[in-house]
C-alpha positions in Angstrom: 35.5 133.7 71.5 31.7 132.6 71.5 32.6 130.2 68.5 35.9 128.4 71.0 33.5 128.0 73.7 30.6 126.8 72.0 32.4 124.3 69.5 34.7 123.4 72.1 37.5 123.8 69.5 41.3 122.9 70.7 43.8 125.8 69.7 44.5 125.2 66.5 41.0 124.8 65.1 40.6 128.2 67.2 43.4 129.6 65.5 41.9 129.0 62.0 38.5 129.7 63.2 39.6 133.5 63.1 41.7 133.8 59.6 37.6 133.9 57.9 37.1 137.0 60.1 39.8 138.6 59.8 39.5 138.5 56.0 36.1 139.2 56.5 36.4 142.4 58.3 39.1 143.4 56.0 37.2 143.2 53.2 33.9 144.5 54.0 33.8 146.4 57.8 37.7 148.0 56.9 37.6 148.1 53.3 41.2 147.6 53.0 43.2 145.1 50.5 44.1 142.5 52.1 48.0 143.7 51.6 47.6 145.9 53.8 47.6 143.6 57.0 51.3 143.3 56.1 52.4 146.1 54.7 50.3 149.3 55.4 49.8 151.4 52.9 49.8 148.9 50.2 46.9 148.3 47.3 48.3 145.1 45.8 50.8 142.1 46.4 53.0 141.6 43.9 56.4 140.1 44.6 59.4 140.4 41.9 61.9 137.5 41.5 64.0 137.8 45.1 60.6 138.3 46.6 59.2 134.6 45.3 63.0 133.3 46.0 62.3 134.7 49.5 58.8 133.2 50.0 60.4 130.0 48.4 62.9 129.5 51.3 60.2 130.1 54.1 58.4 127.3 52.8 60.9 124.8 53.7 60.7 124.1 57.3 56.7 123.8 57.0 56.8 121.9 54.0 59.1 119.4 55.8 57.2 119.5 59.3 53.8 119.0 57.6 55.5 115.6 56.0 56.7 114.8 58.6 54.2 115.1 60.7 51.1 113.9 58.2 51.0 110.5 59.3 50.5 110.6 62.7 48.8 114.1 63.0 44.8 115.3 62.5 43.7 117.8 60.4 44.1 121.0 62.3 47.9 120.6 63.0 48.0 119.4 59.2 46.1 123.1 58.3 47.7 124.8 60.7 50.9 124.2 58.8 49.2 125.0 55.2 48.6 128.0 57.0 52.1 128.6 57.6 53.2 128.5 54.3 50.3 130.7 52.7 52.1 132.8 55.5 55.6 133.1 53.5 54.5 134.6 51.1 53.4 137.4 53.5 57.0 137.5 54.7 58.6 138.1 51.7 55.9 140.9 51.0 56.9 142.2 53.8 60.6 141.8 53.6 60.9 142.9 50.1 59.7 146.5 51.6 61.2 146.1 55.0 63.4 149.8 55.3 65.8 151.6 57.5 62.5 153.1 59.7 60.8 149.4 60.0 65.0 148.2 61.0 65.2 150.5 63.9 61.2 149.8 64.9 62.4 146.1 65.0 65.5 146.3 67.3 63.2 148.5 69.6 60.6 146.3 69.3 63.1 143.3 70.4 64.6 145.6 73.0 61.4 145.9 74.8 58.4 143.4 74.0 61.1 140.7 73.0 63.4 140.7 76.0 60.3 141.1 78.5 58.7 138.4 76.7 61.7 136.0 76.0 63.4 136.4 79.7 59.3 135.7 81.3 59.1 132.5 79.5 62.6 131.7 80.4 61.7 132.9 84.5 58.6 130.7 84.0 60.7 127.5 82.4 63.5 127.7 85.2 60.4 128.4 88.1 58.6 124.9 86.5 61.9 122.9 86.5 62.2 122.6 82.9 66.2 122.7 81.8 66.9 126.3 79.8 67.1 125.3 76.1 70.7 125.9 75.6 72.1 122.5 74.0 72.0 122.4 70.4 68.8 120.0 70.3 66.9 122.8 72.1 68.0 125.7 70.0 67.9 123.9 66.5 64.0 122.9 67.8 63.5 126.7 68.8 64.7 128.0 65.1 62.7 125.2 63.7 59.8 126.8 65.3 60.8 130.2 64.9 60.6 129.7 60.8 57.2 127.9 61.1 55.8 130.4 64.0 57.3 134.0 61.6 55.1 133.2 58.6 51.9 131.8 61.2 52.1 135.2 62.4 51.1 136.4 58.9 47.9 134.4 58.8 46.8 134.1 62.6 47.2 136.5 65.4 49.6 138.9 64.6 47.9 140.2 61.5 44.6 139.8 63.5 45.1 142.4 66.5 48.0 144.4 64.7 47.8 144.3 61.0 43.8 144.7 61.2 42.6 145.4 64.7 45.3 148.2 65.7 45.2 149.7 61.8 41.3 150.0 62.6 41.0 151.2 66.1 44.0 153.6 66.1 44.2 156.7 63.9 47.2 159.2 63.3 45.3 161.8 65.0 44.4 159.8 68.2 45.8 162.1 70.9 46.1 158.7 73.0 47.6 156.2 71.2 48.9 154.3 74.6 45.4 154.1 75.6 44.2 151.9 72.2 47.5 150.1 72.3 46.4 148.9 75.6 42.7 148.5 74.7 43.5 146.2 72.0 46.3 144.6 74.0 43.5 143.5 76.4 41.3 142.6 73.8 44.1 140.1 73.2 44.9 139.2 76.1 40.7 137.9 76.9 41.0 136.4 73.4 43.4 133.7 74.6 40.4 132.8 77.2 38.0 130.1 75.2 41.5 128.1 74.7 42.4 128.1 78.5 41.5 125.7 81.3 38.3 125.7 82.8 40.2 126.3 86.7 42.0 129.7 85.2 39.9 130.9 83.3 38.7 133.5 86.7 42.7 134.3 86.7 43.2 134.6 83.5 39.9 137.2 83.0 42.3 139.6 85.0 45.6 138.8 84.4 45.8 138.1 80.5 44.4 142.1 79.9 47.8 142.6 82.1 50.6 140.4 80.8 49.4 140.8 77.1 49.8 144.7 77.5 53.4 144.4 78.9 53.7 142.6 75.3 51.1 144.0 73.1 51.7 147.9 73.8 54.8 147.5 72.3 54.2 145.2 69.4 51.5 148.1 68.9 53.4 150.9 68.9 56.2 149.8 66.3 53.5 148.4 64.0 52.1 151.9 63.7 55.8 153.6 63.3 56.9 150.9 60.8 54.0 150.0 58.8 55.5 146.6 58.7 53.8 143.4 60.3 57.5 142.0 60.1 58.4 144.0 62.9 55.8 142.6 65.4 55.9 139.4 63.8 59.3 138.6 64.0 59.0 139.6 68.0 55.8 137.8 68.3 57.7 134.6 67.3 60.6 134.5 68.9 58.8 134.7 72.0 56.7 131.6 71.4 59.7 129.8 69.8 61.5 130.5 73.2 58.5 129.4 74.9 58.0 125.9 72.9 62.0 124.8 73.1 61.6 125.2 76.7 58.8 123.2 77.4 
């Protein structure tokens, strides 16, 4: 957060800023492989053949919106995307071990963080005037983002505050595992702060800890039972992908 406000950095610089420290602390505060961000439990990536065929078919939509975007983008956007697809292959990690325990996580996962998340930024797109992405221009742009925002969340964000943040801060033994859920959830929530206007940033100090929880407890929660960053991912970007084909 320093590093946003002192660099001034817009939110995709911001965004990268934090994949060194998250690699960072995974290495050498959590002394964890890094495979375990995705898949808890893990010592090693290694994907077999559909696993590489999977990863291969998540690089398509960023391979085609970084070219298509290259010429009249900067740098960030342009890593940003790199990002993304260094991000697939953390998809197809994850979906190559994706079970019947990390399926029922996800549907309750969707069932409460996704349709709080995905009917607020719907609430907030009607309240603002903006027309409710329903033709097929507006959902086609919401899967496009969806695809690009799903392996992001494997690099940036998600894997930050659940794959290393929750995994380090929460313990099996914790007899209050609602109460780190929302500690981190706030942690989150402030995180969002160096990338906000200068006029909310006194509203947002209180009411990002607030809104982030109604999300993040959730996300939390089924990361732990699952041991799968697909789960929280997949929630994670279909609420932002509802959020950009709205706006």
């Amino acid at each position: 957060m320093a590093g946003g406000w002192l660099l001034h950095l817009d939110p995709y610089a911001y965004l990268l800023l934090g994949i060194p420290l998250c690699v960072c602390f995974q290495l050498f505060v959590r002394r964890q492989p890094l495979s375990s961000c995705w898949v808890r439990d893990t010592t090693a990536l290694r994907l077999d053949v559909p696993g590489v065929l999977i990863a291969l078919c998540f690089l398509v939509v960023p391979i085609w919106d970084l070219v298509h975007s290259w010429p009249h983008s900067g740098w960030m956007l342009r890593l940003y995307f790199f990002t993304s697809m260094i991000g697939a292959v953390g998809v197809a990690f994850a979906l190559r071990r994706f079970d019947a325990k990390a399926l029922r996580s996800l549907w309750l996962c969707l069932a409460t963080a996704g349709v709080l998340g995905c009917g607020w930024m719907l609430l907030a797109a009607f309240a603002q005037g903006h027309p409710i992405p329903l033709t097929f221009e507006r959902v086609r742009f919401g899967a496009e983002q969806f695809l690009v925002l799903l392996p992001v969340c494997f690099v940036m964000e998600e894997v930050a505050f659940r794959g290393i943040l929750d995994s380090h801060i929460q313990h099996p033994q914790d007899p209050r595992p609602w109460l780190t859920a929302f500690l981190l959830s706030a942690m989150w929530g402030w995180w969002h702060l160096p990338i906000v206007a200068p006029s909310l940033l006194g509203v947002g100090l209180v009411a990002f800890p607030i809104t982030h929880a109604m999300l993040g407890i959730p996300l939390s929660i089924f990361w732990r039972r699952s041991g799968n960053l697909l789960v929280p991912a997949v929630v994670h970007a279909l609420i932002d992908a509802v959020r950009n084909a709205c706006v």
